[in-house]
PDB file with one MODEL, atoms N, CA, C and O in Angstrom:
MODEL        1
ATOM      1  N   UNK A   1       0.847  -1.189   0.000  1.00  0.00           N
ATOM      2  CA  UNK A   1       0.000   0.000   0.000  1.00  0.00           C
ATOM      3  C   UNK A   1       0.883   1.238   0.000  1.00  0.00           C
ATOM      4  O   UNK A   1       1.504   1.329   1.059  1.00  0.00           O
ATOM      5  N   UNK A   2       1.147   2.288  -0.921  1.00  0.00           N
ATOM      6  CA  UNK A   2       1.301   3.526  -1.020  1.00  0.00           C
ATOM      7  C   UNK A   2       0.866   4.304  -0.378  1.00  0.00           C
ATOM      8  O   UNK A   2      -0.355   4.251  -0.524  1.00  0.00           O
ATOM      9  N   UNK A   3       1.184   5.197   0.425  1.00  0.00           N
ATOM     10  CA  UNK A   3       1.183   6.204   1.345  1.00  0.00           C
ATOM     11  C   UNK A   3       0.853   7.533   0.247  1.00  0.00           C
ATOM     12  O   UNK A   3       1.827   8.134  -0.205  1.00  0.00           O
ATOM     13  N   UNK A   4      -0.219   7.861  -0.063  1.00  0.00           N
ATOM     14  CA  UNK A   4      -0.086   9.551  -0.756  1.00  0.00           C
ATOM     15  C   UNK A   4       0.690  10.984  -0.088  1.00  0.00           C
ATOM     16  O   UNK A   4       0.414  11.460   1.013  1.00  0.00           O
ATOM     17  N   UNK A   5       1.406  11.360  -0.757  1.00  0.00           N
ATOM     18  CA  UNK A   5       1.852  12.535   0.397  1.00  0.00           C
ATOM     19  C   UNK A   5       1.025  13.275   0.651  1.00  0.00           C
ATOM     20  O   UNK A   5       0.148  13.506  -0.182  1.00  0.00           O
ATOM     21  N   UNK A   6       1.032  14.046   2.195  1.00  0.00           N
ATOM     22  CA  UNK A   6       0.747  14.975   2.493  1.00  0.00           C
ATOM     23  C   UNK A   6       0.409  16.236   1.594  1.00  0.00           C
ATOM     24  O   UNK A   6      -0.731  16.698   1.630  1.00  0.00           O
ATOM     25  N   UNK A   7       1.196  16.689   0.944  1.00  0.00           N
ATOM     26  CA  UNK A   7       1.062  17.438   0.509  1.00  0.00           C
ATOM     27  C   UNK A   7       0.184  17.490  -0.796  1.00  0.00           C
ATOM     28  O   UNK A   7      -0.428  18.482  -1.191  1.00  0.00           O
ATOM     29  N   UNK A   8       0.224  16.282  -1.386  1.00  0.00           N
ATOM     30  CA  UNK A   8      -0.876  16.079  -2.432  1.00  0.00           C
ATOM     31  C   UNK A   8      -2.480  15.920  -1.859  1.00  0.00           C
ATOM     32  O   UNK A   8      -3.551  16.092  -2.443  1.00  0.00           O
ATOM     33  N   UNK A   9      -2.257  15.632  -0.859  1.00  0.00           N
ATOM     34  CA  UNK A   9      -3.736  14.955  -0.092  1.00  0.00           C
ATOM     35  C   UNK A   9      -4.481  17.044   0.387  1.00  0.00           C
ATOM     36  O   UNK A   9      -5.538  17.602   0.683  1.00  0.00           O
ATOM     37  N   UNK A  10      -3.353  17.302   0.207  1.00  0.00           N
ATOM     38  CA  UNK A  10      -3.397  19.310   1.354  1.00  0.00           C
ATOM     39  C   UNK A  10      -4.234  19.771   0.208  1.00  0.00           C
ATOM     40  O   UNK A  10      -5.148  20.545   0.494  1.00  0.00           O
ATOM     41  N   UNK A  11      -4.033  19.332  -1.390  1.00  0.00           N
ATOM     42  CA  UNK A  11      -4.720  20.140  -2.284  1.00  0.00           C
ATOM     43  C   UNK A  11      -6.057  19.071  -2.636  1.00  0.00           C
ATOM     44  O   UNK A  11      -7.136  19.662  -2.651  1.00  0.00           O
ATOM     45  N   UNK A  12      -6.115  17.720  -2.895  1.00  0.00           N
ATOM     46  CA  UNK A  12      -6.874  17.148  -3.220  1.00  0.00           C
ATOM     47  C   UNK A  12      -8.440  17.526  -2.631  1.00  0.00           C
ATOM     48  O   UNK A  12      -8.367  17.654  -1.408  1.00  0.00           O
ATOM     49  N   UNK A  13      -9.925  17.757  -3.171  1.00  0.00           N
ATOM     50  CA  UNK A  13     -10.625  17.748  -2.726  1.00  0.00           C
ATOM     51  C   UNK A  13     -11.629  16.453  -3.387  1.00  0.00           C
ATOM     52  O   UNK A  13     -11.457  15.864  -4.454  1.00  0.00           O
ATOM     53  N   UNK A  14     -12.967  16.198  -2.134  1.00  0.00           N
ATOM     54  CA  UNK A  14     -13.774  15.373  -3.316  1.00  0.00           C
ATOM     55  C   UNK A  14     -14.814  16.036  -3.950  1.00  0.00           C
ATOM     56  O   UNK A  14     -15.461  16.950  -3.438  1.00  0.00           O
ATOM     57  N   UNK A  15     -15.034  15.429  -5.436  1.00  0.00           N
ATOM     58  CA  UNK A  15     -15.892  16.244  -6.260  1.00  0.00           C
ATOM     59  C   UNK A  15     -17.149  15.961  -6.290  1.00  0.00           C
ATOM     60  O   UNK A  15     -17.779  15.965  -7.348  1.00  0.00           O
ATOM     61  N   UNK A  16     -17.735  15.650  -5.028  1.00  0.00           N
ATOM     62  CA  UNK A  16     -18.847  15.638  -4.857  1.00  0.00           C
ATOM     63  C   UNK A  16     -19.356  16.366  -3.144  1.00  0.00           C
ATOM     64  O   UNK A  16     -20.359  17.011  -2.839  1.00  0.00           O
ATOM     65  N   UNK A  17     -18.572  16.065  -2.590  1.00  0.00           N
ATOM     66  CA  UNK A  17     -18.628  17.197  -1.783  1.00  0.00           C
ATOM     67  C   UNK A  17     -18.103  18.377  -1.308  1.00  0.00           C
ATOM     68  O   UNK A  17     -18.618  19.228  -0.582  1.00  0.00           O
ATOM     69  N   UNK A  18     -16.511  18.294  -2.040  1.00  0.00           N
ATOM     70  CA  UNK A  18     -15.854  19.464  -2.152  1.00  0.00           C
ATOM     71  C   UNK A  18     -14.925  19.852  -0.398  1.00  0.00           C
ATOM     72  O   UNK A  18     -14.220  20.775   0.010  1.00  0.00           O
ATOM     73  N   UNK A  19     -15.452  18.554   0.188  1.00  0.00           N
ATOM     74  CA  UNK A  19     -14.329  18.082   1.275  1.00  0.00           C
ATOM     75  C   UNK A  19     -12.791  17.733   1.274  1.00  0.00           C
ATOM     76  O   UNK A  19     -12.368  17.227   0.235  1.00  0.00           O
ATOM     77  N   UNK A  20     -12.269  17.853   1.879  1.00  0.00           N
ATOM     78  CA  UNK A  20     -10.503  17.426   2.082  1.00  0.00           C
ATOM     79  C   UNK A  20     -10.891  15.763   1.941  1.00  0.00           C
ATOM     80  O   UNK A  20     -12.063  15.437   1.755  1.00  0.00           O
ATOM     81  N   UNK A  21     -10.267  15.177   2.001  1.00  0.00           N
ATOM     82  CA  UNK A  21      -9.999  13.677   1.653  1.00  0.00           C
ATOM     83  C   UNK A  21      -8.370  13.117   2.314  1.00  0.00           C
ATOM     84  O   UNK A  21      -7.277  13.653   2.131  1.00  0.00           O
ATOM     85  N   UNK A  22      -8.652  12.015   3.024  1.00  0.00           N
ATOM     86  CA  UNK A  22      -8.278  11.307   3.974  1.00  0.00           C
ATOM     87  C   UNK A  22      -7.563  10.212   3.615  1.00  0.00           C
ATOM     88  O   UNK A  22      -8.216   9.812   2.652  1.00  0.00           O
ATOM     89  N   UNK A  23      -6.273   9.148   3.806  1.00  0.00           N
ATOM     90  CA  UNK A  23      -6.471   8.016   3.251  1.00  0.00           C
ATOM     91  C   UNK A  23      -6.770   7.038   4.124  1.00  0.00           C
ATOM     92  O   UNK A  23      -6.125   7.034   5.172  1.00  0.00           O
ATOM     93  N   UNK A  24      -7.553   6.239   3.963  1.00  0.00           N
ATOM     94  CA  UNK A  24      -7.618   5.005   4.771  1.00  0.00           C
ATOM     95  C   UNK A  24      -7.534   3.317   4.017  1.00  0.00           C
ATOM     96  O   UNK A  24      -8.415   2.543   3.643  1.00  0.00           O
ATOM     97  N   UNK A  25      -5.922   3.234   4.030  1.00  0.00           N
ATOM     98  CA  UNK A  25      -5.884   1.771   2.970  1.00  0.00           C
ATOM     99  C   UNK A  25      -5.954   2.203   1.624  1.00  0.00           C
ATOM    100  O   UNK A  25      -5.233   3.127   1.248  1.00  0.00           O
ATOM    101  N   UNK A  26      -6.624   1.723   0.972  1.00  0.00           N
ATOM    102  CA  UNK A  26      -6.563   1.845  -0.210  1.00  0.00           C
ATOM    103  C   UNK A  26      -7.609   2.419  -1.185  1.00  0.00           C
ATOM    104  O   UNK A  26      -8.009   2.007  -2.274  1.00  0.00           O
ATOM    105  N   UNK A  27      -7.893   3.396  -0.518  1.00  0.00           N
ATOM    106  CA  UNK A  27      -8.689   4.184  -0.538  1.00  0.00           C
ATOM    107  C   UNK A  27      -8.734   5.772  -0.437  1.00  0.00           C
ATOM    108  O   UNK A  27      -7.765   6.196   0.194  1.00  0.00           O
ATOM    109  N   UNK A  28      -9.495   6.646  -0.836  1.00  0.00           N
ATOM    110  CA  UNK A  28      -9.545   8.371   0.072  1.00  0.00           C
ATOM    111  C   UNK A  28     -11.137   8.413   0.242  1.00  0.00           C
ATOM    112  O   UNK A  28     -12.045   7.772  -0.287  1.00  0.00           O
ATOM    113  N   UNK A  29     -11.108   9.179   0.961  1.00  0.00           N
ATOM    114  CA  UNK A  29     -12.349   8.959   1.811  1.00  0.00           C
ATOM    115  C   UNK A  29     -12.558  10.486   2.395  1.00  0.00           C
ATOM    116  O   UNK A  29     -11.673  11.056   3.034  1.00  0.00           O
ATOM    117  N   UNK A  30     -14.267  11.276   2.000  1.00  0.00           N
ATOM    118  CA  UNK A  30     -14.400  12.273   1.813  1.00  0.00           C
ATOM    119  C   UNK A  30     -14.194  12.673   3.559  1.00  0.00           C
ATOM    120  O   UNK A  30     -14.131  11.777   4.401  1.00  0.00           O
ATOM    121  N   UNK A  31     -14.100  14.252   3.943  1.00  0.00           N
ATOM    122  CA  UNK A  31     -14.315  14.149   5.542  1.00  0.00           C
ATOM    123  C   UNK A  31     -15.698  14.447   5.482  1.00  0.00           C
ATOM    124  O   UNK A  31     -16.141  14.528   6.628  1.00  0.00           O
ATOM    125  N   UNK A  32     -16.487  14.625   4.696  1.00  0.00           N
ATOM    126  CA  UNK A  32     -18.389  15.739   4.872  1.00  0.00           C
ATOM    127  C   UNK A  32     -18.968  14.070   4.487  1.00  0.00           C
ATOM    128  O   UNK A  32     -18.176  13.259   4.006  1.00  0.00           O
ATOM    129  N   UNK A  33     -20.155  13.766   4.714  1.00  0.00           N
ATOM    130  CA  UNK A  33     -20.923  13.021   4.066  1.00  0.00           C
ATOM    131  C   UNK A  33     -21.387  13.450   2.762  1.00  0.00           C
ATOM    132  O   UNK A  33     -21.504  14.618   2.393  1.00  0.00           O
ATOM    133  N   UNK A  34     -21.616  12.502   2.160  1.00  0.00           N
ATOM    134  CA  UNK A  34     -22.265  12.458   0.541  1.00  0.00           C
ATOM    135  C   UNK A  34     -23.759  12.667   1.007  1.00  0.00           C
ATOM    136  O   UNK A  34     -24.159  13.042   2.109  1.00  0.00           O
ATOM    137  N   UNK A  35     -24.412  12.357  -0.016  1.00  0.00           N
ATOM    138  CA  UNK A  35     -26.134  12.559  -0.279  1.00  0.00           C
ATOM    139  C   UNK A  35     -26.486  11.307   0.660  1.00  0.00           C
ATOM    140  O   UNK A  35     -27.225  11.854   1.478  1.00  0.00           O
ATOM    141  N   UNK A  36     -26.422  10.202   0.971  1.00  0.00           N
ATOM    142  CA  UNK A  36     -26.936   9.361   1.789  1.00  0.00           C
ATOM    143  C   UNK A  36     -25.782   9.228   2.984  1.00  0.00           C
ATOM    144  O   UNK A  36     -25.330   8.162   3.402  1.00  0.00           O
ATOM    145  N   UNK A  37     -25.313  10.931   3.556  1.00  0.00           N
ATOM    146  CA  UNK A  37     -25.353  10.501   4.553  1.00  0.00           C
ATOM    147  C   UNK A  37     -23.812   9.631   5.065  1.00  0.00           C
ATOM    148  O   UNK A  37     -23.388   9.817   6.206  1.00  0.00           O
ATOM    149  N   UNK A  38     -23.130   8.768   4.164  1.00  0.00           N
ATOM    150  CA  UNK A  38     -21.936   8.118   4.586  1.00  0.00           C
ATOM    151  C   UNK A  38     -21.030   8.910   3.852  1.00  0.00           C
ATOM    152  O   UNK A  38     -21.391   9.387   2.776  1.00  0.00           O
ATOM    153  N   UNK A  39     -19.782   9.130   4.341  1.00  0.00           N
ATOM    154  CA  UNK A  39     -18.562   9.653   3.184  1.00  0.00           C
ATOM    155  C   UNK A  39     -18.386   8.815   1.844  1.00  0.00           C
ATOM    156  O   UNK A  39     -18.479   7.605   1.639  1.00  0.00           O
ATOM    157  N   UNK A  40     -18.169   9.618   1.212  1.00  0.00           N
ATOM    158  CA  UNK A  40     -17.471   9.134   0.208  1.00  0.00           C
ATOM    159  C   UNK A  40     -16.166   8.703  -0.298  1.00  0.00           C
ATOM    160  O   UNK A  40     -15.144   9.325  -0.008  1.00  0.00           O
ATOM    161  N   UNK A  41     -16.160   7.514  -1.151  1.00  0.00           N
ATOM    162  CA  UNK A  41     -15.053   6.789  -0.770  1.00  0.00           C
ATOM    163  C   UNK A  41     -14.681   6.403  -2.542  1.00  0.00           C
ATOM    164  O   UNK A  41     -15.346   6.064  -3.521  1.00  0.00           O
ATOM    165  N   UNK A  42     -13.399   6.654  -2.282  1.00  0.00           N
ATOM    166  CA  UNK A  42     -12.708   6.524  -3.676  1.00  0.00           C
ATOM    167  C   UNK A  42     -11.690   5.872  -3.709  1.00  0.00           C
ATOM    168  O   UNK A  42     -10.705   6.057  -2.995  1.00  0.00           O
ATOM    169  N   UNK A  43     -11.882   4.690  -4.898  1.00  0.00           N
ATOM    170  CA  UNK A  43     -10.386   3.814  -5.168  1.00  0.00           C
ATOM    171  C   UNK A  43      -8.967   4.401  -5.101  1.00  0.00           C
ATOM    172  O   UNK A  43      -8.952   5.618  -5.285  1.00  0.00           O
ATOM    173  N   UNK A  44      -7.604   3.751  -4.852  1.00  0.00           N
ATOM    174  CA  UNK A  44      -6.345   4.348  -5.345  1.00  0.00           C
ATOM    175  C   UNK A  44      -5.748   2.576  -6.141  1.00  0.00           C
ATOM    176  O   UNK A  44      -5.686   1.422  -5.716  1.00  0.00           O
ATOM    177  N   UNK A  45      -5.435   3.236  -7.393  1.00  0.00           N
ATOM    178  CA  UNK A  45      -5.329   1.967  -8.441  1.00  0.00           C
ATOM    179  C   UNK A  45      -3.713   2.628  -9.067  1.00  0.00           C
ATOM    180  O   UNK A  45      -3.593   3.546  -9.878  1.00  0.00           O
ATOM    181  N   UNK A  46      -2.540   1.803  -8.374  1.00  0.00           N
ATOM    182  CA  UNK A  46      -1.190   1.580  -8.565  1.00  0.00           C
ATOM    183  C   UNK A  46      -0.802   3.492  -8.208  1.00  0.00           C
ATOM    184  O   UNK A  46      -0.183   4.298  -8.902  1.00  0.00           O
ATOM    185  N   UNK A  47      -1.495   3.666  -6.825  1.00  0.00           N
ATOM    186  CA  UNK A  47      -0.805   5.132  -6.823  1.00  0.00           C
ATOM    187  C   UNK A  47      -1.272   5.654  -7.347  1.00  0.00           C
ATOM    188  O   UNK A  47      -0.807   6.794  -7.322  1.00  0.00           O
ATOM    189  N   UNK A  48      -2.517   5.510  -8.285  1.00  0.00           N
ATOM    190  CA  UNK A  48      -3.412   6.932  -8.414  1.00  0.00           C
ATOM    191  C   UNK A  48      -4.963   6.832  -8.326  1.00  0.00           C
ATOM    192  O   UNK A  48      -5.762   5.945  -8.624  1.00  0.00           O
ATOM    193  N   UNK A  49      -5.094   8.199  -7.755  1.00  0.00           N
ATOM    194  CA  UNK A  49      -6.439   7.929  -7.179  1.00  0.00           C
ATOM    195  C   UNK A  49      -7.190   8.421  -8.143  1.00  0.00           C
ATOM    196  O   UNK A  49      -6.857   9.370  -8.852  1.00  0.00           O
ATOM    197  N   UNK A  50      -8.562   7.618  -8.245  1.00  0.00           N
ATOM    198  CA  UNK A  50      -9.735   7.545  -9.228  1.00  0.00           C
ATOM    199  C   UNK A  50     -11.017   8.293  -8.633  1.00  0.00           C
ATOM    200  O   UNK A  50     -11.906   7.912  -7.871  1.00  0.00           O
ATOM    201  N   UNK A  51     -10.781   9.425  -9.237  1.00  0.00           N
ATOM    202  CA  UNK A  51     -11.581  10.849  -8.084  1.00  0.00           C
ATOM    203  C   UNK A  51     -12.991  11.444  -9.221  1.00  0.00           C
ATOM    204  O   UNK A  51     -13.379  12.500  -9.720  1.00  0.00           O
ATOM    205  N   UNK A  52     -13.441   9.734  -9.185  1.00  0.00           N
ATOM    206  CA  UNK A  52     -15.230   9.721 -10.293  1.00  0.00           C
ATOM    207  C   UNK A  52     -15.710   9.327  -9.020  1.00  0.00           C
ATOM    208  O   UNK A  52     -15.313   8.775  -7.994  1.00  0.00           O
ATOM    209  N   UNK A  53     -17.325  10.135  -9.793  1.00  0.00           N
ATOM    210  CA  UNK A  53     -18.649  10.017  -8.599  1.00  0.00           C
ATOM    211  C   UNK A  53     -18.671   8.821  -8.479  1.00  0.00           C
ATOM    212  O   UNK A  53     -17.967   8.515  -9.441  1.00  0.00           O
ATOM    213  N   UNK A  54     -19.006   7.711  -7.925  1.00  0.00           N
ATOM    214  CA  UNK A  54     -19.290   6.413  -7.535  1.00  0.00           C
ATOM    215  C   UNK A  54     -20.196   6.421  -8.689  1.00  0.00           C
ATOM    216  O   UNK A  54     -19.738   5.494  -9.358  1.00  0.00           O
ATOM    217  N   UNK A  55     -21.280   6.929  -9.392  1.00  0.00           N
ATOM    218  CA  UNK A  55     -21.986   6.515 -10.666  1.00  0.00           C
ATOM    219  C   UNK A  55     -21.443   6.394 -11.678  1.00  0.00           C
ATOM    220  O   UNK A  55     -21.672   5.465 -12.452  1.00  0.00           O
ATOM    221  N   UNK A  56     -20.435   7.501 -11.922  1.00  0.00           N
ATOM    222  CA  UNK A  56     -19.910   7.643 -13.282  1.00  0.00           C
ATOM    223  C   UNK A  56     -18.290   5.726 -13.124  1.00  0.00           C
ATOM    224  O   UNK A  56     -17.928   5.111 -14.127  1.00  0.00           O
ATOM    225  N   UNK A  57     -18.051   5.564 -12.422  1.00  0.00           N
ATOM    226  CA  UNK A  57     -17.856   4.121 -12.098  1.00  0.00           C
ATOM    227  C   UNK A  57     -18.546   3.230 -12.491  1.00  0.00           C
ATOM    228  O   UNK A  57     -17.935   2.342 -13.086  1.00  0.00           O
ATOM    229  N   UNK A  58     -19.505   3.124 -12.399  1.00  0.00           N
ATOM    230  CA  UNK A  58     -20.492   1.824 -12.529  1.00  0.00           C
ATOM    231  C   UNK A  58     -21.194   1.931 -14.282  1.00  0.00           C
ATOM    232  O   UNK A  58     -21.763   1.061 -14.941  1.00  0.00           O
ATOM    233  N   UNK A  59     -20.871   3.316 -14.615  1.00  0.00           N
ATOM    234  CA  UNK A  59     -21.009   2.938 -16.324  1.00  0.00           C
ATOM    235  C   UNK A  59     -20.116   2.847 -17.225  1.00  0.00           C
ATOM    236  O   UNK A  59     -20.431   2.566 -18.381  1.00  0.00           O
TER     237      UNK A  59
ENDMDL
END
């Protein structure tokens, strides 16, 4: 597991809530809740993170 730096994580926001973003594993993870309520949570695939709405994923 890759560690993102700090300093990339200082500018990163998520684009759906426009929160700072966190890593946990293998993952970033919004700090605000999304529309239902849980954060939002985004893949990291070989060191880069995949920063699509969870819908635009699934098509």
């Amino acid at each position: 597991m890759a560690k993102m730096s700090e300093q990339l994580l200082s500018v990163l926001r998520c684009p759906v809530t426009g929160s700072t973003l966190v890593q946990e594993g293998e993952e970033l993870v919004s700090t605000a809740p999304g529309a239902d309520g849980q954060p939002v949570r985004y893949s990291i695939d070989e060191g880069i993170a995949l920063l699509l709405r969870p819908e635009q994923l699934a098509g």
